[in-house]
MARLOLO-367587 format. One record per residue (C-alpha): residue number from 1; x, y, z. Coordinates in nm, 4 decimals. Layout:
<recs>
{gumi->NUM X->X Y->Y Z->Z}
...
</recs>
This chain:
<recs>
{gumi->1 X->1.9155 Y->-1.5230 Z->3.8989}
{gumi->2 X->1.8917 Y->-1.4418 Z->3.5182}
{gumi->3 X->2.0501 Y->-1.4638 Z->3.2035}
{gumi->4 X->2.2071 Y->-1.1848 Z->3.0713}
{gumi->5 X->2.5508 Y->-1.1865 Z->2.7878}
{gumi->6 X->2.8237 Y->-0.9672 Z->2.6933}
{gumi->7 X->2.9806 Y->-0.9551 Z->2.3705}
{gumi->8 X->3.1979 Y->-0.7573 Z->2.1849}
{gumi->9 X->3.5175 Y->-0.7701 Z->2.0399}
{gumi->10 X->3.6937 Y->-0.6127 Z->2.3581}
{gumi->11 X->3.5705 Y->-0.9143 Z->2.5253}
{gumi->12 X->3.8622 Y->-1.1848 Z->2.5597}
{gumi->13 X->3.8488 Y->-1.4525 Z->2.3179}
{gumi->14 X->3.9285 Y->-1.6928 Z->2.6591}
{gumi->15 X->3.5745 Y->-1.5906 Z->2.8249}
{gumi->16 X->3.3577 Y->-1.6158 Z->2.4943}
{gumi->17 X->3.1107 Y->-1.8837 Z->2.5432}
{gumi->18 X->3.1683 Y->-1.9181 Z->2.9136}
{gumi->19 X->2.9200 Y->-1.9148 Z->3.1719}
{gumi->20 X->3.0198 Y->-1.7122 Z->3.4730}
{gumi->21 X->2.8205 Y->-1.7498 Z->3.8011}
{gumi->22 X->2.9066 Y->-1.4195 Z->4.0215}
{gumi->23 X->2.6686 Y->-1.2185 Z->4.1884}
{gumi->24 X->2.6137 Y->-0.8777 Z->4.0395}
{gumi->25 X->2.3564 Y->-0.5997 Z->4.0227}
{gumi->26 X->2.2331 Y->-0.4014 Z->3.7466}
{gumi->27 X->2.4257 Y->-0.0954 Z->3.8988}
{gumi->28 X->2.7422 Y->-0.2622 Z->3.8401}
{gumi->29 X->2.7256 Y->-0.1931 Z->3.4469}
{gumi->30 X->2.7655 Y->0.1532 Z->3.5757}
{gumi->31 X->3.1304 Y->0.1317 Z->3.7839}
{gumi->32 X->3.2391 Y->-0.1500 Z->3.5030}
{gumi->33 X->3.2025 Y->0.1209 Z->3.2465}
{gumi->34 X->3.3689 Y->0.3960 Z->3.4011}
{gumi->35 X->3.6723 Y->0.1471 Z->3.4773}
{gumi->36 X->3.6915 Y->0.0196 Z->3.0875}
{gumi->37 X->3.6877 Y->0.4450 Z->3.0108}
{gumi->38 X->3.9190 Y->0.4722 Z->3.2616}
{gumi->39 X->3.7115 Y->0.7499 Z->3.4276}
{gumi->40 X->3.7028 Y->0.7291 Z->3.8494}
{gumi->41 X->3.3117 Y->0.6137 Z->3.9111}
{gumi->42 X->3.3219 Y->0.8584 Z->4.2708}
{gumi->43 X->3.0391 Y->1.0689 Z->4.3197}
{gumi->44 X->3.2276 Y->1.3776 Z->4.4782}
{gumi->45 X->2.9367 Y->1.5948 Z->4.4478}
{gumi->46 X->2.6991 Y->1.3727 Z->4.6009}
{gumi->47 X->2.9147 Y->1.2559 Z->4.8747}
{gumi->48 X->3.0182 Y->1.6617 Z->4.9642}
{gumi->49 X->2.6676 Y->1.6892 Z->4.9904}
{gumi->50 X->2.6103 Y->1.4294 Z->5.2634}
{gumi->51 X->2.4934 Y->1.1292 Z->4.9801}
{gumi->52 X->2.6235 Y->0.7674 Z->5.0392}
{gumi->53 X->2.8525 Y->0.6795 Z->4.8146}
{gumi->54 X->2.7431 Y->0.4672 Z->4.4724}
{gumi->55 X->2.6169 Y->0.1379 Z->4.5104}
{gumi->56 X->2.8599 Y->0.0112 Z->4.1927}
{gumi->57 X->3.2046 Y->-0.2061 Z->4.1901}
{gumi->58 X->3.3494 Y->-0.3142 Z->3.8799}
{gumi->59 X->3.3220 Y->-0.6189 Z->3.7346}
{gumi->60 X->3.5251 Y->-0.6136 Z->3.4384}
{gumi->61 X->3.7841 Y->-0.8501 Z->3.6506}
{gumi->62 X->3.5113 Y->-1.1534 Z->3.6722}
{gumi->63 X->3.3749 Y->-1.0876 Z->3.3474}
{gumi->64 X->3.7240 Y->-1.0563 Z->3.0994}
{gumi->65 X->3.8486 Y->-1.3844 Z->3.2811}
{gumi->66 X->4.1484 Y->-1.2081 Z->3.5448}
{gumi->67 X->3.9486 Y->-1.3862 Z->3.8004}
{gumi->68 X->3.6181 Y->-1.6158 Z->3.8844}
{gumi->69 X->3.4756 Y->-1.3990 Z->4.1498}
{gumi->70 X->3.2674 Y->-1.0966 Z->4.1831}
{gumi->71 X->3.3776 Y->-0.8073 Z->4.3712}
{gumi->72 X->3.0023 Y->-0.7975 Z->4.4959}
{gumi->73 X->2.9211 Y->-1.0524 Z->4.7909}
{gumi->74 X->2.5411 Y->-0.9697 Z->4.8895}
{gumi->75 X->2.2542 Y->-0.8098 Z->4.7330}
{gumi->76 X->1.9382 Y->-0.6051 Z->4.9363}
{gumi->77 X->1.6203 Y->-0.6348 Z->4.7227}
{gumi->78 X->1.2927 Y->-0.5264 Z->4.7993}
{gumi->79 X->1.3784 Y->-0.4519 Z->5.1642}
{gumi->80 X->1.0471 Y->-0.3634 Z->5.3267}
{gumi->81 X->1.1025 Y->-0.5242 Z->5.6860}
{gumi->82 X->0.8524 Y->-0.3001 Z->5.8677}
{gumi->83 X->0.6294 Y->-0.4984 Z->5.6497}
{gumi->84 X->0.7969 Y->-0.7957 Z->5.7387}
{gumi->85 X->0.8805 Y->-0.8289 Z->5.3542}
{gumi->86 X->1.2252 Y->-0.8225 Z->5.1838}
{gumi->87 X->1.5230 Y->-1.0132 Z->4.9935}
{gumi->88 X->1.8305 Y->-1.0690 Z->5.0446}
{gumi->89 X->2.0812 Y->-1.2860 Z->4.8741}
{gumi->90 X->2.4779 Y->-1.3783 Z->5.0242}
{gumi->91 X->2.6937 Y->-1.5553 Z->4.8265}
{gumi->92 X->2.4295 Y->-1.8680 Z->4.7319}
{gumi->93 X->2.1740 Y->-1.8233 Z->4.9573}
{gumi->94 X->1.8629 Y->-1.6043 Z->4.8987}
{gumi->95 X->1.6437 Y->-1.5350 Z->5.1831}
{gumi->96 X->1.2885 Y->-1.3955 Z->5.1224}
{gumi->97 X->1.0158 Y->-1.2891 Z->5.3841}
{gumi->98 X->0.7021 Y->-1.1752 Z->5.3763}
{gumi->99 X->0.4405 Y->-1.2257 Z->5.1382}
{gumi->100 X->0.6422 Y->-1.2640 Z->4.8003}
{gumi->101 X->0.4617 Y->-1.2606 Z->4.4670}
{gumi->102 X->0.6310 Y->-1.3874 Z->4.1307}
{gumi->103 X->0.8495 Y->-1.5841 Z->4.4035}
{gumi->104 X->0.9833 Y->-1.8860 Z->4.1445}
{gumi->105 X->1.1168 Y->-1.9840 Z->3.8787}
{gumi->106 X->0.8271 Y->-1.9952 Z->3.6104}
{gumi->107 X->1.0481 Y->-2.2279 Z->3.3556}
{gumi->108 X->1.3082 Y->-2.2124 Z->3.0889}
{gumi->109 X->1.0445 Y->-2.0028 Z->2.8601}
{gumi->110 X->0.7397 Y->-1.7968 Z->3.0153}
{gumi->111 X->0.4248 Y->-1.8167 Z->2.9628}
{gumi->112 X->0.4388 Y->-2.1481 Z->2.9330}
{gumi->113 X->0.1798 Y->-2.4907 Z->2.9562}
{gumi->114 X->0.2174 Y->-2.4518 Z->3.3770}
{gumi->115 X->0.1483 Y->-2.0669 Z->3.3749}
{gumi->116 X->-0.2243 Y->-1.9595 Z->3.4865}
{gumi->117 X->-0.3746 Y->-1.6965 Z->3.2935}
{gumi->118 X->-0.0221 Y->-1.6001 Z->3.2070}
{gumi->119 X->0.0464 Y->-1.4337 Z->3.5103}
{gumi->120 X->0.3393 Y->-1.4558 Z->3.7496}
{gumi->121 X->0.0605 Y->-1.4753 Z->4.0285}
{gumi->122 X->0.0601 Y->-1.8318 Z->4.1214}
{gumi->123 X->0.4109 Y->-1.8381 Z->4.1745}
{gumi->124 X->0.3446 Y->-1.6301 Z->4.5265}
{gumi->125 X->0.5631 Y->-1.7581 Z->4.8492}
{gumi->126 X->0.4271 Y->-1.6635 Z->5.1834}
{gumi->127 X->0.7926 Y->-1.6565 Z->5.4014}
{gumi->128 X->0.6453 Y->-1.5326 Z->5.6942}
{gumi->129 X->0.8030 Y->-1.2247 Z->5.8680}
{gumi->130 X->0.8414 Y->-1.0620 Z->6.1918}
{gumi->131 X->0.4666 Y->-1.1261 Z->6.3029}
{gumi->132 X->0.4652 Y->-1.4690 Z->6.2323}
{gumi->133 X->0.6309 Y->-1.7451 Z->6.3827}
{gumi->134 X->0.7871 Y->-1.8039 Z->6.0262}
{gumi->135 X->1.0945 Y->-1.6271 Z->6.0171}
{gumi->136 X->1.1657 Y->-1.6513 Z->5.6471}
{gumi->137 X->1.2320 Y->-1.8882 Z->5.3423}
{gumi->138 X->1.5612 Y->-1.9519 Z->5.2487}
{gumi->139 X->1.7025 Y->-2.1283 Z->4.9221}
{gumi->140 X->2.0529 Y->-2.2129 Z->4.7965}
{gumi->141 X->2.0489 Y->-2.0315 Z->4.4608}
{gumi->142 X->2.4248 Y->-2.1573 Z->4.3866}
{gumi->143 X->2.3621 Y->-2.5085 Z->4.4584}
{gumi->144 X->2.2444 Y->-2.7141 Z->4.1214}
{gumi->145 X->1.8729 Y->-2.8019 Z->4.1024}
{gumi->146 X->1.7774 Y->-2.5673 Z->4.3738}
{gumi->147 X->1.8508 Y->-2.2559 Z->4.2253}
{gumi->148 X->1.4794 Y->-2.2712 Z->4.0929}
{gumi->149 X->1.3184 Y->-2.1617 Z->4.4420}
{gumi->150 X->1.0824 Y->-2.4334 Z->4.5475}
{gumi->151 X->1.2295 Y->-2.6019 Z->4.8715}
{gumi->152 X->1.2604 Y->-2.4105 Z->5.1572}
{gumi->153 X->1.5661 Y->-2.5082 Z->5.3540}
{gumi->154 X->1.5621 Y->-2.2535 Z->5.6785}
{gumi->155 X->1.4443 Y->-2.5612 Z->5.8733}
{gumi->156 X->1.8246 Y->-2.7471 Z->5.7614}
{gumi->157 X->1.9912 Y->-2.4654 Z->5.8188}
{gumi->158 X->1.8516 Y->-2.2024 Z->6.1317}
{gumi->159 X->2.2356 Y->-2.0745 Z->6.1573}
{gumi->160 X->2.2239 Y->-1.9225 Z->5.8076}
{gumi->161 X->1.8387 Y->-1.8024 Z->5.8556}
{gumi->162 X->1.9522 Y->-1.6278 Z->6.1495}
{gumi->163 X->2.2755 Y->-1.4628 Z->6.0447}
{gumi->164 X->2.0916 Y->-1.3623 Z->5.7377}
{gumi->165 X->1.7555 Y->-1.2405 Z->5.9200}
{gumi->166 X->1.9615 Y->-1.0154 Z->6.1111}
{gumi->167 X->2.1432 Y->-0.9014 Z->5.8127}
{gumi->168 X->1.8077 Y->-0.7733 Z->5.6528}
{gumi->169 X->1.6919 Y->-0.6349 Z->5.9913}
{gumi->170 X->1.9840 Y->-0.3748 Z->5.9734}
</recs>
């Protein structure tokens, strides 16, 4: 989750000012461009040569207003599961595992009175992993006041843990 703005005066006067809660990844600036410049985002050179194809969708829909949602409905981050470490967030939930450093939310300006020796260290969640009998920590990062990372809820719910556990695993 972070803050991030676009402005411009190609931006709809209807969206100015609006907050927008969609998922989206850094590489999405990439296929969002190539849509406004009307220029097809396809790697054909890669993909002739055996590449996957980009990791990009356009998100100029979501962001000029045509519609709420994002194109983009899960995020891998930091997938190191032969580690037993990695992210992964689906629609509002976030799953980490593994040892996680700078794992929370350090507060609405950083460093700050609660930060130790200004470092992101303290905030380090230990979520377990495949070695462990802790399978992961899982947060709602849509819901209001939990979106902040500090209670675990894979105990309420083991279906969504599991579903996205195996998920990550792939």
């Amino acid at each position: 989750r972070a803050n991030s703005f676009a402005s411009g005066g190609y931006l709809p006067v209807t969206v100015r000012g609006t907050v927008l809660h969609g998922l989206m990844h850094v590489a999405d600036w990439f296929a969002t461009y190539c849509a406004l410049a009307g220029v097809d985002p396809t790697d054909t050179a890669g993909e002739k040569a055996g590449l996957l194809p980009i990791d990009s969708l356009n998100l100029w829909p979501m962001l000029s207003g045509a519609n709420l949602t994002s194109p983009r409905s899960e995020l891998f981050m930091n997938a190191d599961t032969a580690k037993g470490g990695g992210c992964l967030i689906q629609g509002d939930w976030k799953l980490l595992t593994g040892k996680i450093s700078s794992a929370s939310w350090a507060g609405p300006t950083y460093p700050n009175a609660s930060s130790i020796d200004n470092t992101l260290d303290q905030y380090t969640a230990d979520c377990g992993g495949a070695e462990g009998g802790r399978r992961g920590c899982l947060y709602n990062v849509g819901q209001e006041g939990s979106w902040t990372e500090h209670e675990d809820l894979s105990a309420q719910y083991p279906e969504i843990l599991d579903k996205m556990v195996a998920r990550l695993s792939v």
